[in-house]
C-alpha positions in Angstrom: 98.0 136.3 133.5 97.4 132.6 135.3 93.9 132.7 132.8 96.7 133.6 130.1 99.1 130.5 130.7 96.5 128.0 131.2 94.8 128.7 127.4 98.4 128.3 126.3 98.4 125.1 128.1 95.5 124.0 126.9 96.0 124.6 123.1 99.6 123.3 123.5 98.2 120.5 125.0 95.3 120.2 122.2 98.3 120.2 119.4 100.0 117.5 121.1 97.3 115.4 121.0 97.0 116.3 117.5 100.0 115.2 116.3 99.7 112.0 118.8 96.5 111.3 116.5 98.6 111.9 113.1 101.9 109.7 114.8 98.9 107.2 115.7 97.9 106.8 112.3 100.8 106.7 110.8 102.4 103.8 113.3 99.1 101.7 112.2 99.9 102.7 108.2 103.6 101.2 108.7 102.4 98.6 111.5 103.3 95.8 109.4 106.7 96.9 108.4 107.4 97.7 112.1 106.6 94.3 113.2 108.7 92.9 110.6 111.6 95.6 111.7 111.3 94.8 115.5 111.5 90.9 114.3 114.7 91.2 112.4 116.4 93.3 115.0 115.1 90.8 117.7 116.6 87.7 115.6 119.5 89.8 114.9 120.5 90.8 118.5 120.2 87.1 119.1 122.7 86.3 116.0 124.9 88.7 118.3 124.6 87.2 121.4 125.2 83.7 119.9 128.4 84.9 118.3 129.3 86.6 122.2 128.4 83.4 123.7 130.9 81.7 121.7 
């Protein structure tokens, strides 16, 4: 039973990782984009401040 749970830990475990490998590669595939994404939103929730500030 414990022997049981703790393969089924294991393979969830090696799935996860997995998918963490196929996330990973696709984050470094759209890298670029996301970089220009986090820019906008960062100049845009400045924009937004400004406009609160006034």
């Amino acid at each position: 039973m414990h022997f049981d749970v703790f393969s089924a830990l294991q393979s969830a475990t090696a799935a996860s990782k997995s998918r963490a490998i196929v996330l990973d590669n696709q984050i470094k595939k759209d890298g670029r984009s996301f970089v220009r994404y986090s820019k906008a939103l960062a100049t845009n929730q400045k924009m937004i401040r400004k406009r609160h500030d006034r």
